[in-house]
N, C-alpha and C positions, 0 to 999 in steps of 0.2 A: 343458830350456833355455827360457830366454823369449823367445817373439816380437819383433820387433823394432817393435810394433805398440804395446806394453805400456805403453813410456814415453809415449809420443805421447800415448794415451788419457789414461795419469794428466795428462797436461798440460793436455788441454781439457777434461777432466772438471772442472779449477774455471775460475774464471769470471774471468777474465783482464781490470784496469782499468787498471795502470798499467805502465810496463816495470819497474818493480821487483818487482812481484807476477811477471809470466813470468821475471823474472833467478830470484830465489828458487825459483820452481819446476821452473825447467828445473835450477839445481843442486841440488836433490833429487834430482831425477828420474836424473840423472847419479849421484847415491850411491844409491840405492835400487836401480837395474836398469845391470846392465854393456851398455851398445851393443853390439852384433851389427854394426854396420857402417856405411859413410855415409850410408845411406839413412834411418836413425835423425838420423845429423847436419842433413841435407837438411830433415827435415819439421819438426825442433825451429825449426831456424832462420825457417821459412816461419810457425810457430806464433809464433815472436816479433815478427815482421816488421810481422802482424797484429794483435797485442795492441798494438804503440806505436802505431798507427792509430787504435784503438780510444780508449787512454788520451788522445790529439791534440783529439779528438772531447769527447773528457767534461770535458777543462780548456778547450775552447773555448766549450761550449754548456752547463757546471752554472752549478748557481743560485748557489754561494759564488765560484767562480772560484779556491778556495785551492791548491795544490800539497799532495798527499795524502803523507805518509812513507811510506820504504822499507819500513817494519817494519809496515806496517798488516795483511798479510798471516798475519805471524807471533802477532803481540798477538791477531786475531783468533781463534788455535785455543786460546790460555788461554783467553781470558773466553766466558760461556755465549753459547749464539745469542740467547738473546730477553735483552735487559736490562729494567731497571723503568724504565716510563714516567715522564719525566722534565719537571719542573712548564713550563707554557707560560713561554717568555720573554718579558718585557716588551715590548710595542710601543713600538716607536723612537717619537720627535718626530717627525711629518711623513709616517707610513707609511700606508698605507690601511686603515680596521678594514675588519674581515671584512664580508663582502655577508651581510644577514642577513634575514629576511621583519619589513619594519617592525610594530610591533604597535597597533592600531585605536588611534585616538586620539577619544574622544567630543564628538563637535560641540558646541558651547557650546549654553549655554542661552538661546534669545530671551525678549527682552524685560528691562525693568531690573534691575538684580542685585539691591537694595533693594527690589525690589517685595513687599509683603508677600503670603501667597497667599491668595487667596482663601477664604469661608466654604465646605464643603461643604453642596449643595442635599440638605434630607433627604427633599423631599417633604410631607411637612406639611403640612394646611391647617389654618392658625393660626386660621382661622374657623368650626371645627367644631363647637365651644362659645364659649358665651357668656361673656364676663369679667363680666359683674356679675348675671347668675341665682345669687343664694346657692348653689343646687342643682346648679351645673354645675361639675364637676371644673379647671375653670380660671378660677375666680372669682376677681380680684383684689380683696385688701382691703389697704389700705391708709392712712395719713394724711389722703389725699383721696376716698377711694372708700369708704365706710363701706355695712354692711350692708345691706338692703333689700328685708323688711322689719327695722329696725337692731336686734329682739328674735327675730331668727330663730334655730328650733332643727332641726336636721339628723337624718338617720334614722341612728341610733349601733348599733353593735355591740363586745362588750368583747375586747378583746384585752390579756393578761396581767393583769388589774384593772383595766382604764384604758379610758373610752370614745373611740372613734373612729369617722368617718365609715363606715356600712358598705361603699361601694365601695373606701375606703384601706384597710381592715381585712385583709383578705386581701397585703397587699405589706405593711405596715405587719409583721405576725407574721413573714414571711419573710424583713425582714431582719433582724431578732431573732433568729431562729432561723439563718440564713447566719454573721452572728456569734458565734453559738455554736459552730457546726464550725468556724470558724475560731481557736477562745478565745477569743475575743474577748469578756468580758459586759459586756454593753450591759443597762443598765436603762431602763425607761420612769419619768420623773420627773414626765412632764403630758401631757395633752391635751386631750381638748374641754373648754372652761368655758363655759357660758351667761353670758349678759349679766347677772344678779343678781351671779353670783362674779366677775364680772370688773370690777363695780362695787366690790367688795372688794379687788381685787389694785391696781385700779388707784390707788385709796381711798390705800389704806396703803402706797403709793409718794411721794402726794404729802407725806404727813404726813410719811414720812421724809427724803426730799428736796427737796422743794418742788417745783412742778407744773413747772415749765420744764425741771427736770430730767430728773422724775420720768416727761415726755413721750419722751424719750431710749431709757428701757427698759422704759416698760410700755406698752401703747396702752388708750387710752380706750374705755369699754362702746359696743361697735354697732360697734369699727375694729380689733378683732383677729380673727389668721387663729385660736387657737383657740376662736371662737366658730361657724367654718365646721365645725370636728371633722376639719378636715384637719390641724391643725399638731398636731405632737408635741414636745415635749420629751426627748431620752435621756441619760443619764446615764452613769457607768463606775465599775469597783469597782477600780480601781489608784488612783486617787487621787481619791477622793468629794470630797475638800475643793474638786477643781476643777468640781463640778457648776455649772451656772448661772452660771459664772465664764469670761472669756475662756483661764485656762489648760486650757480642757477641750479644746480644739484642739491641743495638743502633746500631749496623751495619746494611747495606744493606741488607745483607743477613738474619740477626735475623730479622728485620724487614720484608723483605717479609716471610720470612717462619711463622711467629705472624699470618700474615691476608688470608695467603694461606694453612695454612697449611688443614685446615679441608676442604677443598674444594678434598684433596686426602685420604680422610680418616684418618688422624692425628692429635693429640694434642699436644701443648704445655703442657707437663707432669706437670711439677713442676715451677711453677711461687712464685713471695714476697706475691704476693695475697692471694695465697692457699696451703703456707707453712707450716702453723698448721693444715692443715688436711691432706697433703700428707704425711707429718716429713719430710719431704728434703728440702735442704734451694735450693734459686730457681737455674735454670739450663736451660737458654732459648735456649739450644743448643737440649736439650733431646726431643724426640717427640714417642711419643707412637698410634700405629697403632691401630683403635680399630674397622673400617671398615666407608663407605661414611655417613651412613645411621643416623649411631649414633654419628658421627663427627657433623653432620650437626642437627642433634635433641640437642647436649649441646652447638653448635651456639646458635641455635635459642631459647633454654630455658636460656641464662646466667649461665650453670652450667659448671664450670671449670674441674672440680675432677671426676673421676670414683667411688673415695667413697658417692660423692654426689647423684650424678647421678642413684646408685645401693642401695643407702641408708646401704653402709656396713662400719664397724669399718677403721676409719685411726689414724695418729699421730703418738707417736714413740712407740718402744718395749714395749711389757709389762715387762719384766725384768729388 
């Protein structure tokens, strides 16, 4: 025989919310275990009395304030205890978002927004060498700055067939060679010419275009840089027709030599850019050796030119 103990337990053993949930289960409880007596009847009732107390409470102080159905109790022994998490709903118009830790917001930037920045300082002393000692790696020669003395000849070393300044010589081979692991082939087309041969180059420019031109792209004996043994000409085997021709700069080869070249100590001489300050129309084949140091300080300041750079006269003849 069962205690009279039995029903009561089953009763508070679940978790009693609303008086529908104790109606329901007190009439189970009633078909599942026959009463023993009023004392069964006494505790059910005292069990109910408590639960609509409880449910008074939960519709007074929940967050929906809805009235819960009779059958919530039932529906809940079909479906599983845990359901799938179900997608956030919409925040209402006018609801508070969530408290959340704000995320760093970076201080503006002082000073004008248009301000352009600044050159980096490389250190440099631009007066280490002499610009006009023929002999000094930063010798500018130019339209107005001619030789001196204007038949001077340089101490040469041959790199690939071709003579060049012996202190360029060694940078001069190495980007020849850097181009090479890279595929890149780069030929050498010119370099040092003394003042006799460049009374010939320069000669047979005027005769073909006549000397106003002819000043444009050749320079006159005692005013070119290759008569320093610094300047080189290179050339490229994808498309040789653009040798000595401004398409040599869209090529392979103009092109790496554009982005490597000061990495060996040399510049693009004469660019469209910096036409009116060199006076030579551009020539992206010409590269002039000036050493790593100061290669890499008119990198890094934006200065194209050796007249800029030295703060000395360029553009064409005074005559």
């Amino acid at each position: 025989m069962l205690s009279t103990s039995q029903p009561a337990a089953d009763i508070a053993a679940r978790t009693v919310h609303t008086n529908a949930d104790v109606t329901v289960s007190f009439v189970r409880a009633r078909t599942r275990f026959r009463p023993a007596g009023p004392a069964c009847v006494v505790l059910a009732a005292s069990l109910l009395l408590a639960g609509c107390a409880a449910a008074d409470l939960s519709n007074d102080g929940g967050a929906t304030g809805t009235e819960p159905q009779a059958t919530a109790s039932l529906q809940a022994e079909k479906e599983p205890l845990e359901k799938p998490a179900e997608k956030p709903a919409a925040r209402q118009e006018g609801a508070e978002a969530p408290q959340t830790e704000p995320s760093p917001v970076p201080a503006p930037a002082e000073g004008p927004v248009d301000a352009p920045a600044p050159r980096p300082a490389t250190g440099l002393d631009l007066t280490e060498h002499s610009t006009s000692d023929p002999e000094s790696p930063w010798v500018v020669v130019n339209k107005r700055r001619p030789l001196d003395p204007i038949d001077h000849e340089p101490d040469l070393t041959v790199v690939r067939g071709y003579l060049v300044r012996t202190d360029a010589a060694r940078d001069v081979a190495a980007l020849l060679d850097a181009a090479d692991a890279d595929g890149v082939r780069l030929t050498l087309r010119s370099a040092y010419r003394g003042y006799p041969k460049q009374v010939e180059v320069y000669e047979g420019w005027v005769a073909q275009l006549g000397a106003e031109r002819a000043d444009d792209v050749s320079a006159r004996p005692g005013y070119s840089e290759h008569q320093t043994g610094l300047g080189v000409d290179v050339g490229g085997t994808t498309r040789p027709a653009c040798d000595f021709e401004a398409c040599f700069g869209e090529t392979v080869e103009g092109r790496w030599v554009a982005e490597h070249a000061a990495e060996f100590g040399m510049v693009v001489r004469y660019t469209r850019q910096n036409s009116a300050v060199t006076g030579y129309a551009p020539e992206p084949w010409h590269l002039r050796w000036v050493g790593r140091e100061l290669a890499a300080h008119m990198r890094a300041t934006g200065v194209t030119t050796l007249e800029e750079a030295f703060d000395v006269p360029g553009g064409d003849y005074a005559d």
